[in-house]
N, CA, C and O atoms as a DFTB+ gen file, in Angstrom:
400 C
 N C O
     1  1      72.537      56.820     -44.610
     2  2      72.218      57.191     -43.240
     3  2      70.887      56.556     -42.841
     4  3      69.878      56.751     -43.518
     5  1      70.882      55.894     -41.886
     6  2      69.974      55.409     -41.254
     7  2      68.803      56.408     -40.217
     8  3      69.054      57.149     -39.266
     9  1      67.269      55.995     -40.970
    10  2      66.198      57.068     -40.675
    11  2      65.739      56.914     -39.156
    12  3      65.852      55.792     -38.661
    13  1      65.274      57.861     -38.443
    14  2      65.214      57.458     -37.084
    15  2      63.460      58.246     -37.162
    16  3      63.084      59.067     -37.999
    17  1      62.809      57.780     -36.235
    18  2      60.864      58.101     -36.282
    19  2      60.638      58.649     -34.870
    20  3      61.079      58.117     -33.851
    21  1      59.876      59.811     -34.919
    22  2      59.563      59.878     -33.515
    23  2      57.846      59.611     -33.605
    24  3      57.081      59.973     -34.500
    25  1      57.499      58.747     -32.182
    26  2      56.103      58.105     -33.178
    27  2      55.237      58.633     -31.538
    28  3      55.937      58.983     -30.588
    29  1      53.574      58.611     -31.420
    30  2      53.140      58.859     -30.441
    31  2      52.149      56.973     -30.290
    32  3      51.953      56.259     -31.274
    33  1      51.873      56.740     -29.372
    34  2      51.056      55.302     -29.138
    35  2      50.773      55.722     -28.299
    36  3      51.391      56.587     -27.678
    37  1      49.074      54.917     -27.845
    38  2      48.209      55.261     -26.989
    39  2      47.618      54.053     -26.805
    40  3      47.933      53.111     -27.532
    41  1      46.334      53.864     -25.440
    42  2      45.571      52.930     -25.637
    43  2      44.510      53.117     -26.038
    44  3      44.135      54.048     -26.750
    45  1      43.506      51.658     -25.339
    46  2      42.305      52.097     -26.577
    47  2      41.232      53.055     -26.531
    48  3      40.276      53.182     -27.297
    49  1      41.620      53.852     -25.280
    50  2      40.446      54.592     -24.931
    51  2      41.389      55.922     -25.829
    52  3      40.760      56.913     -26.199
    53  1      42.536      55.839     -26.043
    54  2      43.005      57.335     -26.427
    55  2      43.307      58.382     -24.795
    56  3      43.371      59.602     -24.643
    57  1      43.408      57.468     -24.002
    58  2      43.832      58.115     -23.146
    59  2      44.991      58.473     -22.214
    60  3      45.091      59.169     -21.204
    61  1      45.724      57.819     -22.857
    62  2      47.084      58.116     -22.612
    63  2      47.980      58.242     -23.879
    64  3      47.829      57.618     -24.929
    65  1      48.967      59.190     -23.582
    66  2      49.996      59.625     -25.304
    67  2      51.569      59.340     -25.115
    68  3      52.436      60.154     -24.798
    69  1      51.720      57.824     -25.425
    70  2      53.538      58.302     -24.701
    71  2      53.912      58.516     -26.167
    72  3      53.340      57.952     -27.100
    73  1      54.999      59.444     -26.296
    74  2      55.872      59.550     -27.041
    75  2      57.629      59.285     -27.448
    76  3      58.496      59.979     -26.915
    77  1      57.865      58.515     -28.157
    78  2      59.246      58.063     -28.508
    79  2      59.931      58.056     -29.634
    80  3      59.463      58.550     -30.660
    81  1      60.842      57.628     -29.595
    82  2      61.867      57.828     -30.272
    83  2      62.572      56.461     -30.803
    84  3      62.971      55.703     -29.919
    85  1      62.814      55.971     -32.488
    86  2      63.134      54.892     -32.819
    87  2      63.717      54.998     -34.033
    88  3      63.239      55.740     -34.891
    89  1      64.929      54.191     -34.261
    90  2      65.307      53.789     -35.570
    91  2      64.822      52.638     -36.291
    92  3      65.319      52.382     -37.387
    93  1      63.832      51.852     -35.767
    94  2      62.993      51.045     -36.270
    95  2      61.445      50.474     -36.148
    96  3      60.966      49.356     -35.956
    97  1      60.897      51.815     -36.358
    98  2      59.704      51.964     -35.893
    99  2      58.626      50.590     -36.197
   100  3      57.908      50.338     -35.229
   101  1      58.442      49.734     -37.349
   102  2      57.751      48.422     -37.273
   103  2      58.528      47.433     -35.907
   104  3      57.858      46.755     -35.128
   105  1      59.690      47.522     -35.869
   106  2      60.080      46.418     -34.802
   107  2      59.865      47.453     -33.339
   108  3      59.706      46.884     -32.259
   109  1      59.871      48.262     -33.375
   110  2      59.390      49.116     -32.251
   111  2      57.730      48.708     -31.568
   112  3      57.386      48.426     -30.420
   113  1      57.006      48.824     -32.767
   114  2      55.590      48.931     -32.658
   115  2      54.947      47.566     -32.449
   116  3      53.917      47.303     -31.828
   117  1      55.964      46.573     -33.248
   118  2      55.597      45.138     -32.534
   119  2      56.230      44.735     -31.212
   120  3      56.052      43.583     -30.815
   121  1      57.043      45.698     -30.410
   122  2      57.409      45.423     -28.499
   123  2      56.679      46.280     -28.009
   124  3      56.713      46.496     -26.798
   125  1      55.804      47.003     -28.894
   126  2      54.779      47.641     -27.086
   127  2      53.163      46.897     -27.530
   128  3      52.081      46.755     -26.960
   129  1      53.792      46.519     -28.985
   130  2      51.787      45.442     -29.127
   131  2      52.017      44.192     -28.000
   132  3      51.197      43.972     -27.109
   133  1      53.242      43.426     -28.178
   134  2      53.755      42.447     -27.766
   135  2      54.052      42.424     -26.147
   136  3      54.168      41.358     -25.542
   137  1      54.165      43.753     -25.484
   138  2      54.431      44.487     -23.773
   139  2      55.834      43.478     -23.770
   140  3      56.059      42.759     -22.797
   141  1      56.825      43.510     -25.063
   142  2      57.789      43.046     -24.825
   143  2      58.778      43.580     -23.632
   144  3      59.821      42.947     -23.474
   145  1      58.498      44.798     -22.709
   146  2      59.118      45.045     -22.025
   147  2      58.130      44.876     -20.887
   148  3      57.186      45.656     -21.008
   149  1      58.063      44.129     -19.864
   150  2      56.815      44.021     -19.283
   151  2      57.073      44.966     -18.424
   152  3      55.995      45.559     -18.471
   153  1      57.943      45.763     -17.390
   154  2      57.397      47.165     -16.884
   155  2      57.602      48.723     -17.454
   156  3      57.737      49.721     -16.746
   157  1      57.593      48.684     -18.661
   158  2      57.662      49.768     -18.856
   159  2      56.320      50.501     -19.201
   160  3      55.313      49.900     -19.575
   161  1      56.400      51.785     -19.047
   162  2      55.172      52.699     -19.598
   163  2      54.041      51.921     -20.292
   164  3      52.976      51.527     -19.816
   165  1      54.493      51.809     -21.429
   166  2      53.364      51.658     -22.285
   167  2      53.007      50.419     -22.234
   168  3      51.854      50.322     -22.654
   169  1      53.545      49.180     -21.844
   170  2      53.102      48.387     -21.095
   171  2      52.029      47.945     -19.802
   172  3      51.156      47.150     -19.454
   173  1      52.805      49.077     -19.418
   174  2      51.906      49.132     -17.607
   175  2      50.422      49.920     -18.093
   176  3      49.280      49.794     -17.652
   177  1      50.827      50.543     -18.895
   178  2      48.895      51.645     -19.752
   179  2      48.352      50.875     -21.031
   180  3      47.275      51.146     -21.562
   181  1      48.951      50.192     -21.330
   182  2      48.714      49.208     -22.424
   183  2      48.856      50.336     -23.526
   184  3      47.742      50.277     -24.047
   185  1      49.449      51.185     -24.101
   186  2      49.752      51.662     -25.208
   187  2      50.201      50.782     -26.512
   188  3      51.354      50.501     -26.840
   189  1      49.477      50.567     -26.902
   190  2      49.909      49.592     -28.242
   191  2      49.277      50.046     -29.637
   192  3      49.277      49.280     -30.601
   193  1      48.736      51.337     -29.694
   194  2      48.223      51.779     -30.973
   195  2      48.647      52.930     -31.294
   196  3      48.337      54.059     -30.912
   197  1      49.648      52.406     -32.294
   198  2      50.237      53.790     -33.542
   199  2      49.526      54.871     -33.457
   200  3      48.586      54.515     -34.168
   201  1      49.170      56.296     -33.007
   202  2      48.240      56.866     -34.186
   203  2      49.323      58.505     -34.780
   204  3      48.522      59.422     -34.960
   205  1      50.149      58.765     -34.946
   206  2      51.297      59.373     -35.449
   207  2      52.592      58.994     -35.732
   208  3      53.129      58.008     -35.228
   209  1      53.158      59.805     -36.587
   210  2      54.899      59.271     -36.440
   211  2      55.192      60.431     -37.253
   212  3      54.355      60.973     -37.976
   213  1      56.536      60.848     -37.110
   214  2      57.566      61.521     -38.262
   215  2      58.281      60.794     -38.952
   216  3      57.844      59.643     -38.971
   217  1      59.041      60.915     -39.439
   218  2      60.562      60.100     -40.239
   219  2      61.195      61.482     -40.413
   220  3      60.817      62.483     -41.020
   221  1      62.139      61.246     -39.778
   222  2      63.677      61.929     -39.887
   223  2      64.930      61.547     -40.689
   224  3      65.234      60.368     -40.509
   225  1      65.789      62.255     -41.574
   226  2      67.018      61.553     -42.017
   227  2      68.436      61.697     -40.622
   228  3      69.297      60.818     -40.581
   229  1      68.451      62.299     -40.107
   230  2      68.824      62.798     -38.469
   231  2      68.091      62.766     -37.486
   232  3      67.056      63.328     -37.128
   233  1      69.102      61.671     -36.910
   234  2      69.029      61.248     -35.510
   235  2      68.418      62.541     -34.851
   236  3      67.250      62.811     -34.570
   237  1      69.754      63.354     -34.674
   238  2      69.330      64.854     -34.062
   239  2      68.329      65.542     -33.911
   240  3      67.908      66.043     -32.868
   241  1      67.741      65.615     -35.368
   242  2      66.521      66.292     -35.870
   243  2      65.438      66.091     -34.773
   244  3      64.795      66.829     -34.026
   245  1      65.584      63.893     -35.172
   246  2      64.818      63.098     -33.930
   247  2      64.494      63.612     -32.862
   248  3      63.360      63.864     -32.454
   249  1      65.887      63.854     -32.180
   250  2      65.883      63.539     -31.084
   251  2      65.354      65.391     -30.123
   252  3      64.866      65.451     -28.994
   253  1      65.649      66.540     -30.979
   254  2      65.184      67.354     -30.962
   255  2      63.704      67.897     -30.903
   256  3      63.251      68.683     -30.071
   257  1      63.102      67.358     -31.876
   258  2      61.670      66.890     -31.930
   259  2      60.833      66.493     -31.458
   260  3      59.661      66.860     -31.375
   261  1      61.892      64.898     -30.743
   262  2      60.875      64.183     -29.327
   263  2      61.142      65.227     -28.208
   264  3      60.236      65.134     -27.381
   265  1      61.876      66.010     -27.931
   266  2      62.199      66.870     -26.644
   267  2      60.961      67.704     -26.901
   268  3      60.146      67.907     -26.002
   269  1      60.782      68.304     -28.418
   270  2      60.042      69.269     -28.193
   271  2      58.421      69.248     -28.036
   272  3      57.675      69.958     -27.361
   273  1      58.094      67.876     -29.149
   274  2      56.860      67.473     -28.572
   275  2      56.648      66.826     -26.791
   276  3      55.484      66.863     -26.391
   277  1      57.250      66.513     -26.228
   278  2      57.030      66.083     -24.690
   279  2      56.650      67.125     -24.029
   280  3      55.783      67.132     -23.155
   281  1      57.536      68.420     -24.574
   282  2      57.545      69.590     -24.033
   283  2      55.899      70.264     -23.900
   284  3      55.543      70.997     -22.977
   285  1      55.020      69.818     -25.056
   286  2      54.111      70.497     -25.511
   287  2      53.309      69.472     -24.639
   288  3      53.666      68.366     -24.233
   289  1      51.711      70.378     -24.401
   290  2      50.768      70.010     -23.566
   291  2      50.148      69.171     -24.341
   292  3      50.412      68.953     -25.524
   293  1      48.936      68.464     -23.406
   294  2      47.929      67.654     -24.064
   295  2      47.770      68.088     -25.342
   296  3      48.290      67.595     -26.342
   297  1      47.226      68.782     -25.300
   298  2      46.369      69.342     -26.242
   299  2      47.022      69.605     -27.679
   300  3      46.708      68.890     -28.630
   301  1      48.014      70.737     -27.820
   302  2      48.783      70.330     -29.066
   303  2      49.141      69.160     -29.089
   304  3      49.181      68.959     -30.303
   305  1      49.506      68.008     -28.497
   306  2      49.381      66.600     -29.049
   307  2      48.290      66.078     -29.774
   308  3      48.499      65.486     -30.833
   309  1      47.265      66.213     -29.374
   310  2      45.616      66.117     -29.737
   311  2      45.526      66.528     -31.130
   312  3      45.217      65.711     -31.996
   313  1      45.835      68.017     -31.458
   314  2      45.976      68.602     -31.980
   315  2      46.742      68.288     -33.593
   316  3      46.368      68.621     -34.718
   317  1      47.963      67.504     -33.133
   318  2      49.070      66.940     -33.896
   319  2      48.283      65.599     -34.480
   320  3      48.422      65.214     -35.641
   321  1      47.752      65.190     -33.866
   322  2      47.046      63.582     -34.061
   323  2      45.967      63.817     -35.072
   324  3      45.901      63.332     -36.201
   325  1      45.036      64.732     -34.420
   326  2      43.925      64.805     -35.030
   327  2      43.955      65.743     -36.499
   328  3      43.075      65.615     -37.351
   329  1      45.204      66.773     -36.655
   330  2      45.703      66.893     -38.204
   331  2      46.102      65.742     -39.114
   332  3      46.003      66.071     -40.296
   333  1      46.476      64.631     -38.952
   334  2      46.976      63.796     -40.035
   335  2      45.818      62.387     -39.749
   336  3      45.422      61.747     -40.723
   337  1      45.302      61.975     -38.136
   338  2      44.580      60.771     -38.033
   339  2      43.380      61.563     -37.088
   340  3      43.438      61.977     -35.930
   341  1      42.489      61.582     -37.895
   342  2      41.738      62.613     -36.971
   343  2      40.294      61.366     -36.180
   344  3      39.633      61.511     -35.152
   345  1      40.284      60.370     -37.097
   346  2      40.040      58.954     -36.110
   347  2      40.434      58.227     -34.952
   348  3      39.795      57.484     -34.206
   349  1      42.221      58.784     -34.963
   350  2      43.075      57.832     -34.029
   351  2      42.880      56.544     -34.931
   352  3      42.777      55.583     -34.169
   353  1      42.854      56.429     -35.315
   354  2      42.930      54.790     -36.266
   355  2      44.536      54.422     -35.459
   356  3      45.417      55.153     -35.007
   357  1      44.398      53.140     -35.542
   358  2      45.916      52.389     -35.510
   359  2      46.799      52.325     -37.033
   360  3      46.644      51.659     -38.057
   361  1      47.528      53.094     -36.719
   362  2      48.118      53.421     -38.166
   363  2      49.292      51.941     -38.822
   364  3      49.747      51.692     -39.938
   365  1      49.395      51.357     -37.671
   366  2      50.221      50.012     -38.042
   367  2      48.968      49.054     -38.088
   368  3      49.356      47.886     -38.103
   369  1      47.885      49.138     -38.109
   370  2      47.054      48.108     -38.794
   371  2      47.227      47.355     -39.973
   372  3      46.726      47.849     -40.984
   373  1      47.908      46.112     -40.107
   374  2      47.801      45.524     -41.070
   375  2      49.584      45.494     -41.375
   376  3      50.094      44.866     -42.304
   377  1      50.014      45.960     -40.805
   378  2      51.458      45.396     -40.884
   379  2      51.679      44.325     -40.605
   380  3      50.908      44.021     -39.695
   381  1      52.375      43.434     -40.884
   382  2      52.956      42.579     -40.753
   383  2      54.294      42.329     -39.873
   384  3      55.369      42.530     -40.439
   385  1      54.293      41.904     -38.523
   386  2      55.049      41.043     -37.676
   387  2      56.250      40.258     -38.144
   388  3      56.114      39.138     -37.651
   389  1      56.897      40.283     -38.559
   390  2      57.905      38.761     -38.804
   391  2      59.348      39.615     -38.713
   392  3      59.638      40.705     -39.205
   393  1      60.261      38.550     -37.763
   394  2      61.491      39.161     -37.308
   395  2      62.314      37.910     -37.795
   396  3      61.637      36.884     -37.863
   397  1      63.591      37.793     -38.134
   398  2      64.755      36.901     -37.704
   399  2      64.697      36.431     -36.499
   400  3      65.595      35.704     -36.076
């Protein structure tokens, strides 16, 4: 079964939090560094820095999860971030890029 991530990215001020949903979170994280979608969200706010994620073995789980964090205010987001990256560091720092 294929793992699905619900991840949060921000820009560099940390001032904006979108949250999503992916079954391939490195090729994910290199189209919003890349604004491979040029109008979307995190594009238009420049969101391009990792600083959370889950891994799920269910989609569902996923997709349950992203509903419920959206649901939740600033602040427990903040909250969520600053328990595991309490820097905001870019957590895909140092990954490596390379696609087919």
């Amino acid at each position: 079964m294929k793992k699905s991530y619900v991840y949060f990215v921000t820009n560099k001020n940390n001032s904006v939090i979108y949250i999503g949903i992916t079954s391939d979170l490195i090729k994910r994280v290199y189209q919003h560094k890349t604004k491979a979608f040029k109008n979307a969200f995190t594009s238009k706010y420049n969101c391009d820095k990792l600083v959370y994620f889950e891994e799920f073995i269910d989609v569902n789980e996923a997709i349950t999860r992203e509903k419920q964090l959206k649901a939740g205010n600033r602040k427990r987001k903040e909250d969520l971030i600053y328990s595991t990256n309490p820097e905001w560091e870019d957590l895909s720092e140092g990954w490596l890029f390379y696609f087919d």
